[in-house]
N, C-alpha and C positions, 0 to 999 in steps of 0.2 A: 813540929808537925806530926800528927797522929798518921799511922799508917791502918792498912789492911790487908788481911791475907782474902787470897779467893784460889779457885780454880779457873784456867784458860785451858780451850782445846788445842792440844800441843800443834797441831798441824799448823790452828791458825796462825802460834806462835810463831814456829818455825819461818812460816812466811813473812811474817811483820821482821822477823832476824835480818833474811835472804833479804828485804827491802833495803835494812841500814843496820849490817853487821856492827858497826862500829857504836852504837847505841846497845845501854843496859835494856834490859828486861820492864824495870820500871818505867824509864825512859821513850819507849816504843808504847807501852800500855797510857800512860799519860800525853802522849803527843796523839794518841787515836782516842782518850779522851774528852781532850782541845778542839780537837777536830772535829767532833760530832759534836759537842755544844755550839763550837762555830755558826755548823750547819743547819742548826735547830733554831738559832739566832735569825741567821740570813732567811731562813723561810716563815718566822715571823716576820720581819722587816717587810720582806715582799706581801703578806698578807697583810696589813695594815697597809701597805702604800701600795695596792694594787691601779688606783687611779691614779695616780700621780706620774707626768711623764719621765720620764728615766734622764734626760737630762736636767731635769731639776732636781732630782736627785744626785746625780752625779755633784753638781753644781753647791748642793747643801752638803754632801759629804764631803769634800775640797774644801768647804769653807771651813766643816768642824776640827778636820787636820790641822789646819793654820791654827788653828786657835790654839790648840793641845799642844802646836810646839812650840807658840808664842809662850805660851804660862808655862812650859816646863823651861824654857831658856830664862825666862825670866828667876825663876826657884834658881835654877843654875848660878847667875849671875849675881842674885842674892845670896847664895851660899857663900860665893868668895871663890 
């Protein structure tokens, strides 16, 4: 995996530490990475299914879970 250097402002560092002392530096800088593509995800989501009622949605996202754990148990059990 290729890495990269940057600069971060130590304060906000500091803060992301005091959150989850027990987490690297890399560790805290990539889980606040996750998290904002997360977030940048979910608010496309909702901008394309702005009509669509929310329990149908709900309803289609429950289903696509089942599926993802059907076909990874399956690989599973395939594997041996």
């Amino acid at each position: 995996m290729a890495t990269t250097n940057f600069e971060i402002d130590s304060d906000l560092l500091a803060r992301l530490r005091k959150r989850r002392p027990d987490s690297s530096d890399r560790e805290l800088l990539e889980s606040v990475a996750r998290m904002q593509l997360g977030y940048e995800a979910s608010d496309r989501a909702r901008e394309r299914f702005a009509g669509v009622p929310s329990g149908e949605i709900e309803r289609e996202a429950v289903k696509a879970v089942r599926e993802v754990r059907l076909q990874r148990a399956a690989k599973r059990q395939a594997a041996g």
